[in-house]
C-alpha positions as CSV (number, residue, x, y, z in Angstrom):
1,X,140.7,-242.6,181.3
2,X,144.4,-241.7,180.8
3,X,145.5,-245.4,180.0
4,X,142.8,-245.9,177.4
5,X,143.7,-242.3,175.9
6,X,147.1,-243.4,175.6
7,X,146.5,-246.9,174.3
8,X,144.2,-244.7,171.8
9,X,140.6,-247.1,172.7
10,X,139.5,-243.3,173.1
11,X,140.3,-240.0,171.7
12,X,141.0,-236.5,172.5
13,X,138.5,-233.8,170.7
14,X,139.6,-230.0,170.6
15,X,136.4,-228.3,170.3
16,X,138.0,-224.5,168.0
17,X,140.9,-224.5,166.4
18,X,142.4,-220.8,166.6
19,X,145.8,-219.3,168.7
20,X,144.3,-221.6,171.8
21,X,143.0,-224.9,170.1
22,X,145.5,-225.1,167.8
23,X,148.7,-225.9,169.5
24,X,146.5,-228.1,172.2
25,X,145.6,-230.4,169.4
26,X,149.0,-231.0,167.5
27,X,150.6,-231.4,171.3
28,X,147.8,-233.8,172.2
29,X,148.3,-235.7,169.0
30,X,151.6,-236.3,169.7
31,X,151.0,-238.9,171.9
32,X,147.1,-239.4,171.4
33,X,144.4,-239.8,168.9
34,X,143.0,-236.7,168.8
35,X,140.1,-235.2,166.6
36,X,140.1,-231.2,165.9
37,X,137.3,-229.8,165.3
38,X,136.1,-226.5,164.2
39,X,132.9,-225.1,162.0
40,X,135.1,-223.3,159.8
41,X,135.2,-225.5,156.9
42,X,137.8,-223.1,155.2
43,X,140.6,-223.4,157.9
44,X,140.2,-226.8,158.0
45,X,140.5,-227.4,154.6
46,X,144.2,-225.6,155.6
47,X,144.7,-227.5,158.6
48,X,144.4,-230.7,156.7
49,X,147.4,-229.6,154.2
50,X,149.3,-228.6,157.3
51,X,149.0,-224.9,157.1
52,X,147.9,-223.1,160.2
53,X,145.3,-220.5,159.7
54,X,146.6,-218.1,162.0
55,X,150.3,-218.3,160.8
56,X,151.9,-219.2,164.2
57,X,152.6,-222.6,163.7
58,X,154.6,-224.5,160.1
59,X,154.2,-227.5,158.3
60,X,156.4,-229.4,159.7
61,X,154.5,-228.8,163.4
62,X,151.9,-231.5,161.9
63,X,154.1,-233.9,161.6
64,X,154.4,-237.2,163.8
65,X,150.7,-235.9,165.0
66,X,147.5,-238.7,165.1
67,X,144.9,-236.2,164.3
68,X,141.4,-235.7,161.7
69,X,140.4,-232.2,161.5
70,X,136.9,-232.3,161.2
71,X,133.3,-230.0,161.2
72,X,131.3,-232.7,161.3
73,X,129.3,-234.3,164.6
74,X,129.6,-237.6,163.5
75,X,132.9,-237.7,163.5
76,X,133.4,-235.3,166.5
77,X,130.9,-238.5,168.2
78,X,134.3,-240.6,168.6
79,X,135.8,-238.5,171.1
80,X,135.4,-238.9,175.0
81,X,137.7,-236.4,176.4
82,X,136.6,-233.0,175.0
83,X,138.7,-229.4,175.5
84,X,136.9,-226.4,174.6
85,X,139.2,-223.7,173.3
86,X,136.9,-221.4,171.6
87,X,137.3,-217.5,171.6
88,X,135.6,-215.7,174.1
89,X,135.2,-212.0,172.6
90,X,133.0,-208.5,173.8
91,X,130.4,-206.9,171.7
92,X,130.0,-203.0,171.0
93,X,129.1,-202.3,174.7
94,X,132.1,-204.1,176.1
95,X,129.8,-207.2,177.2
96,X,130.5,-210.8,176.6
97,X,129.8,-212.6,174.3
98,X,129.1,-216.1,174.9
99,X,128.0,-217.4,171.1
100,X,131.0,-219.0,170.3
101,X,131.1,-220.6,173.9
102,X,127.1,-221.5,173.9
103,X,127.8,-223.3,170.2
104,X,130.6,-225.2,171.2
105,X,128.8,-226.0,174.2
106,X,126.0,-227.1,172.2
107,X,127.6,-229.0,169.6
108,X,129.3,-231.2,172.3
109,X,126.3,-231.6,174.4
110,X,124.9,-233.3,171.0
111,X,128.1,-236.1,171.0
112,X,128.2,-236.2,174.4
113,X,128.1,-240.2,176.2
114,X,127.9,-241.3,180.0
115,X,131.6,-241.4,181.2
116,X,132.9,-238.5,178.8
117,X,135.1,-236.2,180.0
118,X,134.5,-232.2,179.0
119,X,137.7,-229.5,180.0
120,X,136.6,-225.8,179.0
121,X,140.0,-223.5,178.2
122,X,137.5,-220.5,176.7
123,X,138.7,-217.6,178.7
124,X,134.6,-216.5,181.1
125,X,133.8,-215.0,184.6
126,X,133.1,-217.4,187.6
127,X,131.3,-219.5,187.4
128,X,130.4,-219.4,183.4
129,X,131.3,-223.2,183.4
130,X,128.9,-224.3,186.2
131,X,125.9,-222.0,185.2
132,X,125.9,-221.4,181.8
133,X,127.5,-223.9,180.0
134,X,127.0,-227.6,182.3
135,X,122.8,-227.1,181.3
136,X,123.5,-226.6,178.1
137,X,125.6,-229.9,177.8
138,X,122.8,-231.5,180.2
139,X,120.0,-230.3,177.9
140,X,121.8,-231.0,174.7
141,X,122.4,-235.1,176.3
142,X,120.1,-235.8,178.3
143,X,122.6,-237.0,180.5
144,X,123.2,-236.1,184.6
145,X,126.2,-233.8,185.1
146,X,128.5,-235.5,187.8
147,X,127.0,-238.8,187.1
148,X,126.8,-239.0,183.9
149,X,129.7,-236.9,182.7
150,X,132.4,-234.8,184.4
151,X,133.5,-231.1,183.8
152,X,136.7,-229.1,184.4
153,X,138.2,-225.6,183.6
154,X,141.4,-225.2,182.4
155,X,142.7,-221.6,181.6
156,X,144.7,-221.4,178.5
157,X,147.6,-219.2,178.7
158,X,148.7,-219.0,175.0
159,X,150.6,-216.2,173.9
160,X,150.6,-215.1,170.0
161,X,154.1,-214.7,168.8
162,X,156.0,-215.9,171.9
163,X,158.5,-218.9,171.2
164,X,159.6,-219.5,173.8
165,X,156.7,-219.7,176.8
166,X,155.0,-222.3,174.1
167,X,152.6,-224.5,176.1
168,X,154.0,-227.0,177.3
169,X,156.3,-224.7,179.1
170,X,154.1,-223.2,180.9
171,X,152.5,-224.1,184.2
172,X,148.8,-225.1,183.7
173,X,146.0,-225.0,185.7
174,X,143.7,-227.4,185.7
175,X,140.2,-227.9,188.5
176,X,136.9,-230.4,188.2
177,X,134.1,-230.7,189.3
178,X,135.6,-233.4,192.0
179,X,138.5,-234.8,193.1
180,X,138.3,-238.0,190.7
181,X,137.9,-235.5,187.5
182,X,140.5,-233.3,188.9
183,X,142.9,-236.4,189.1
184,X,142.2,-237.0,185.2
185,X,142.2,-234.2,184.0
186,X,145.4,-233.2,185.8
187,X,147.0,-236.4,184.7
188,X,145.9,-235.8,180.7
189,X,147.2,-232.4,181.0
190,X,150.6,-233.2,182.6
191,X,151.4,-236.0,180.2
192,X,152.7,-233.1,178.1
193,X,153.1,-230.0,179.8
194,X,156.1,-230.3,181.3
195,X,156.1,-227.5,183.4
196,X,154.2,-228.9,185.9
197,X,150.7,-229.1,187.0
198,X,148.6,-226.5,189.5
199,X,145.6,-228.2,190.8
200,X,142.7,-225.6,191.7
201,X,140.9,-226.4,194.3
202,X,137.5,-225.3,192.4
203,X,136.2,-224.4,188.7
204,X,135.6,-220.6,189.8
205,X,138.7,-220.8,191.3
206,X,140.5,-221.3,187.9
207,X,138.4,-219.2,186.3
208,X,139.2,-216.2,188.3
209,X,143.1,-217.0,188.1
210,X,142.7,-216.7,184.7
211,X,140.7,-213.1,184.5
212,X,142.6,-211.6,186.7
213,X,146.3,-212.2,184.7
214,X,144.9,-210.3,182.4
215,X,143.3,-207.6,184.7
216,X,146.4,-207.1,186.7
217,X,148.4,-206.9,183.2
218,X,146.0,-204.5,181.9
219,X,145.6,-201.5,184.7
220,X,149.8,-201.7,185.0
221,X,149.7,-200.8,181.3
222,X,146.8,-198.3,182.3
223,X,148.9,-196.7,184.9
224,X,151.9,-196.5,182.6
225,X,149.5,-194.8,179.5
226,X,148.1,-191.8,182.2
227,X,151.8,-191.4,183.5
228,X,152.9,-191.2,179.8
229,X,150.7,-188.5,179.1
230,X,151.9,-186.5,182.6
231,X,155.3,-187.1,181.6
232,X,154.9,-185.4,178.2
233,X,152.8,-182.5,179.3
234,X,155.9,-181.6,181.2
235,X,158.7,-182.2,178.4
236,X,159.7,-185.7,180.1
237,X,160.5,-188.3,178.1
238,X,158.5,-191.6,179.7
239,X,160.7,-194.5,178.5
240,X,163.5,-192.4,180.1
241,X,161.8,-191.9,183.2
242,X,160.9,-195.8,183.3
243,X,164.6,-197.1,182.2
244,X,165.8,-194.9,185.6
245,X,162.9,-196.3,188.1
246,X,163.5,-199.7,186.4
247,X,166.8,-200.0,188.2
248,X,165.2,-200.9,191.2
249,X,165.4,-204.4,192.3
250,X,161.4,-204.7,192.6
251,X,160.1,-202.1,189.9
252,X,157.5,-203.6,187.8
253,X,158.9,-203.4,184.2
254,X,155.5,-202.3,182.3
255,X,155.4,-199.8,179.1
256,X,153.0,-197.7,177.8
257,X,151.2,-198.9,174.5
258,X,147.9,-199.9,172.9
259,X,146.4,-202.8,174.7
260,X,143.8,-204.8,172.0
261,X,143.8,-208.0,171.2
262,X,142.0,-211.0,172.8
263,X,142.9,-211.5,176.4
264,X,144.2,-207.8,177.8
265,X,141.5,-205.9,176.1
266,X,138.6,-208.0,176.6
267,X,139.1,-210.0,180.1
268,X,138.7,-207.4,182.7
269,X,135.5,-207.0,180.8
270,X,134.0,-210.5,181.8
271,X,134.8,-209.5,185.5
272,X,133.1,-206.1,185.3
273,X,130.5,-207.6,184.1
274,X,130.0,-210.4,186.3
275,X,130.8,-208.2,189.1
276,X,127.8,-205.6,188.2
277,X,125.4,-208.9,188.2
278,X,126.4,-209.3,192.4
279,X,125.4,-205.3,193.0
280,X,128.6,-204.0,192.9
281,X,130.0,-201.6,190.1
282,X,133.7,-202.0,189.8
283,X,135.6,-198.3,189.9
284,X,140.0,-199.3,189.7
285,X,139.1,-201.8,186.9
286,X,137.0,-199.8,184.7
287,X,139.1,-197.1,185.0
288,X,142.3,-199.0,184.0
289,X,139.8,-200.1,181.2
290,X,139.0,-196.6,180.3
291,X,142.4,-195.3,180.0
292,X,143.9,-198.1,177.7
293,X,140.8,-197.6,175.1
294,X,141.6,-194.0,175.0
295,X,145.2,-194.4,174.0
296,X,144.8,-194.7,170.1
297,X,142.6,-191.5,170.3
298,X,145.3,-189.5,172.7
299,X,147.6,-190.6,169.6
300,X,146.2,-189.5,167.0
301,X,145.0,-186.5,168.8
302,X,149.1,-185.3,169.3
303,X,150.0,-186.0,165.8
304,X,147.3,-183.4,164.5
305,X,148.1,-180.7,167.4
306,X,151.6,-181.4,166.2
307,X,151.1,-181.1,162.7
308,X,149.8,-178.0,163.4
309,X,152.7,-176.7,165.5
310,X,154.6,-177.6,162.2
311,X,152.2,-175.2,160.4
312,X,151.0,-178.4,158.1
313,X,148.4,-178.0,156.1
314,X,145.9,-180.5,157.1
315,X,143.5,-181.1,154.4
316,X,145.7,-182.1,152.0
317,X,148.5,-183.7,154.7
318,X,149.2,-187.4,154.1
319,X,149.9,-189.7,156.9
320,X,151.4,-193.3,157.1
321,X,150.7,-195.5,159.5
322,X,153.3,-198.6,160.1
323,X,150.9,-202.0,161.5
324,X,148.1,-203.0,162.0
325,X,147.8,-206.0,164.0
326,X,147.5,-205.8,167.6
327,X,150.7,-206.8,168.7
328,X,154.2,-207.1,167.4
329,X,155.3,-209.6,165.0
330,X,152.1,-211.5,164.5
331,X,149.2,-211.7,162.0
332,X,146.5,-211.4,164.8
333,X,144.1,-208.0,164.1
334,X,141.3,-209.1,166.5
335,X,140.9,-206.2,168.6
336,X,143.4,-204.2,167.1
337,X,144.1,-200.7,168.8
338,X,145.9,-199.5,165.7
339,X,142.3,-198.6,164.4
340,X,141.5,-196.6,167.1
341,X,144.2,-193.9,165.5
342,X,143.0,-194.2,162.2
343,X,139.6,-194.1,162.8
344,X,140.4,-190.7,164.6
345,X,143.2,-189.4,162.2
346,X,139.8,-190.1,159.3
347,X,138.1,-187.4,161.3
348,X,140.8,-184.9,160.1
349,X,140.0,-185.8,156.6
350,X,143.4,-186.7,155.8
351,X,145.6,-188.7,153.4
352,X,145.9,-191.9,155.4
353,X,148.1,-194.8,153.7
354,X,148.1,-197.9,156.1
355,X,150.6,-201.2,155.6
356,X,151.5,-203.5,158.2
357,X,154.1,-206.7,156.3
358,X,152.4,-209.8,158.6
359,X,148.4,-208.7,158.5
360,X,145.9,-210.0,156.0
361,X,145.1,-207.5,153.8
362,X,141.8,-209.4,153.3
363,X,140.9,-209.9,156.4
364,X,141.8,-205.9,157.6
365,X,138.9,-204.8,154.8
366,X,136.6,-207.3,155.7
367,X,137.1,-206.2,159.7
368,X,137.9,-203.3,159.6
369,X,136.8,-201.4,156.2
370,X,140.1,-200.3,155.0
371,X,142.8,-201.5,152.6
372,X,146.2,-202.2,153.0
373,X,148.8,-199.7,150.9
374,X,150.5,-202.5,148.8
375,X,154.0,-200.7,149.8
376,X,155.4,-197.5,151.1
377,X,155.3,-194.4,149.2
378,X,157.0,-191.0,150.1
379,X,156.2,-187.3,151.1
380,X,154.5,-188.3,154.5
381,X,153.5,-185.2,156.6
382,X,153.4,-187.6,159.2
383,X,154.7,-191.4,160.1
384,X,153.1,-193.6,162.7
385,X,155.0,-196.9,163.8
386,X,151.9,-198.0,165.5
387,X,153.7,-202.0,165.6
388,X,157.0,-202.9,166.5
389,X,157.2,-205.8,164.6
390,X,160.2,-207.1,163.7
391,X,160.7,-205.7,160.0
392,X,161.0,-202.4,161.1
393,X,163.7,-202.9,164.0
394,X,166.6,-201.4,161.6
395,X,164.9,-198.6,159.9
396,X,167.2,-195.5,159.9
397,X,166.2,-192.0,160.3
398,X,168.2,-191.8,157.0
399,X,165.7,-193.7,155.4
400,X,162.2,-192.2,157.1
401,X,163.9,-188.4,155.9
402,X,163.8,-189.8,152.5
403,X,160.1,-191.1,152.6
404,X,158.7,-187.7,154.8
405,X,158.4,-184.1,153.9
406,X,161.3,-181.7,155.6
407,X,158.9,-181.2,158.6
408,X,156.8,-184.2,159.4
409,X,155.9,-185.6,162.7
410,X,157.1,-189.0,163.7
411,X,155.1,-191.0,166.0
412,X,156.8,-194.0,167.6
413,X,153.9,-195.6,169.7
414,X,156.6,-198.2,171.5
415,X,159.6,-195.7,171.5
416,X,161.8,-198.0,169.6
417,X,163.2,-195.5,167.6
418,X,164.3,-193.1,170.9
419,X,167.5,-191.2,170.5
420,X,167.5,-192.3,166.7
421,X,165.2,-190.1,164.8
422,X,166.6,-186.7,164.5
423,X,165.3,-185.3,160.9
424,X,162.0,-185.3,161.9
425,X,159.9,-183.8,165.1
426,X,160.0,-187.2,167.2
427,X,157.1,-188.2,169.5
428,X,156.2,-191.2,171.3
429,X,154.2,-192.3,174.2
């Protein structure tokens, strides 16, 4: 398989085209004929003038690269080595949801020839791969798994905004569903990641590494949002307390802060879930779970009683809120926390002005039902840098006094702003 990929008698297909599929394909196309496809026939209309949809990647990152963006079948037919890299999100009761997953499975299943190769990346529980999307490829062929076609699981490990542990930098995982189609696909995957190779020795295997990067990631956060609210109850400043215990050689350096977005969010999730299906109902995940949803609440809750303290009148108080995407410095707002606070603040019946310099003003309305301030106005009772992003590093308290009211609340969700704000009460996690 690997010599006739790279003498390009058979191509690569990259089945989604987002954060994950993305990156895969231009890397891929580097040194392969590769076909991306996705159903969006919007983004790749931008793909094919070199403009990544999601804003992580430029122009000039298409360049050099042997790829057709595509959202047709018949062209997605030519492939025989396909990576599945579509997103994997929750519904409104925090259960997965496997459409995206079941329609890329279905579409391949469709194309699908004896001797092709099929890699899933889609972030699911064990054994999602094996029992829920292998019959759909069978059904959708007609062909035999293992005889006719092979199947692996590959974890992406993308992370939005970070330049520097970029794929091909970071150790991959790869399993199949044998040792021949653990060989391939290990051998595609390491002729361009660079950082080496980890061969699972099963597909649930890699597909429990994968959850559990996530879950481990998420109840350290948890446990740094409940101590955060301790802390504060008792007039202790948190990121103080943390920069002190973080001077120890093997303190785990974790902050406080709204956890959305589409891996920390929404992975532990899959595991709960799968775990409830075996008989057992998960207690130190859920709980991590619960704690990290509750945190744009809990914020928005402390500006008010605040507000208050600074005998603000409420019903006519306006509040601005700095971001809206779900992390710092990207355009990502899938499963953005930052609505969390509004959503509660709207409770109030307040003023609420909302601008965030990398989100899609567009696509915030059509999500979330709000719009976008245009820019930044003044008299704030109360300012909440939900985002850290990178436009608001050098903001003085100078310049916040001259925006705010003589006592508004300040807010700053990643305490970026700690021993610098002095005109205004100061909060933060």
């Amino acid at each position: 398989m690997i010599k006739e990929l790279e003498s390009k008698k058979k191509k690569i297909a990259i089945i989604g085209l987002g954060y994950v599929g993305l990156p895969i394909a231009l890397e891929f196309a580097k040194k392969f004929s590769v076909i991306g496809f996705d159903i969006n026939e919007a983004r790749i209309k931008m793909m094919q003038q070199k403009v990544d949809p999601s804003e992580e990647l430029t122009s000039e990152d298409f360049n050099g690269c042997d790829i057709v963006f595509t959202n047709k079948l018949e062209v997605l037919k030519k492939a025989s080595f396909f990576i599945v890299a579509v997103p994997t999100p929750i519904d409104s009761h925090n259960r997965p949801d496997l459409r995206p997953l079941i329609g890329a499975s279905t579409s391949v299943g469709k194309v699908l020839k004896k001797g092709d190769y099929v890699v899933f990346e889609s972030t699911v529980y064990p054994g999602c791969t094996e029992d829920d999307c292998i019959p759909i490829l069978e059904k959708e062929s007609g062909l035999k798994f293992k005889k006719d076609f092979k199947v692996g699981y590959s974890p992406e490990r993308i992370n939005p905004g970070d330049k520097e542990h970029t794929l091909t930098k970071i150790l991959k995982i790869v399993s199949g569903c044998d040792k021949e189609s653990l060989d391939i696909i290990a051998d595609v995957y390491g002729s361009i990641v660079t950082a080496g190779i980890h061969k699972a020795p099963t597909i649930k295997v890699a597909e429990s590494a994968k959850i559990i990067e996530n879950t481990q990631r998420d109840l350290n956060i948890a446990l740094m949002n409940e101590l955060s609210i301790i802390f504060n109850k008792m007039g202790i400043n948190t990121y103080d307390v943390l920069e002190a215990a973080g001077t120890k050689w093997n303190f785990l350096k974790f902050s406080p802060g709204l956890v959305g977005g589409h891996c920390i969010g929404v992975d532990p999730y899959y595991l709960t879930h799968k775990a409830s299906e075996i008989g057992y109902h998960s207690k130190v995940i859920l709980a991590g779970r619960y704690t990290n949803d509750g945190v744009g609440s809990h914020i928005a809750k402390e500006v008010i009683r605040q507000m208050i303290v600074n005998e603000i009148l409420l019903k006519k108080a306006k509040v601005l809120v700095m971001g809206a995407t779900f992390k710092e410095n990207v355009a990502d707002i899938r499963n953005s926390k930052v609505v969390d606070i509004i959503n509660e603040l709207k409770t109030y019946h307040l003023n609420i002005e909302v601008v965030d310099p990398r989100a899609s003003a567009e696509d915030i309305h059509h999500e979330y039902g709000f719009k976008l301030a245009k820019k930044i106005g003044k008299d704030y009772d109360a300012i909440i840098v939900a985002v850290s992003h990178n436009e608001y590093q050098n903001l003085s308290d100078s310049y916040f006094k001259g925006i705010s009211k003589k006592n508004a609340v300040f807010f700053d969700v990643k305490g970026m702003y700690k021993n610098k704000i002095r005109s205004l009460t100061y909060m933060s996690l």
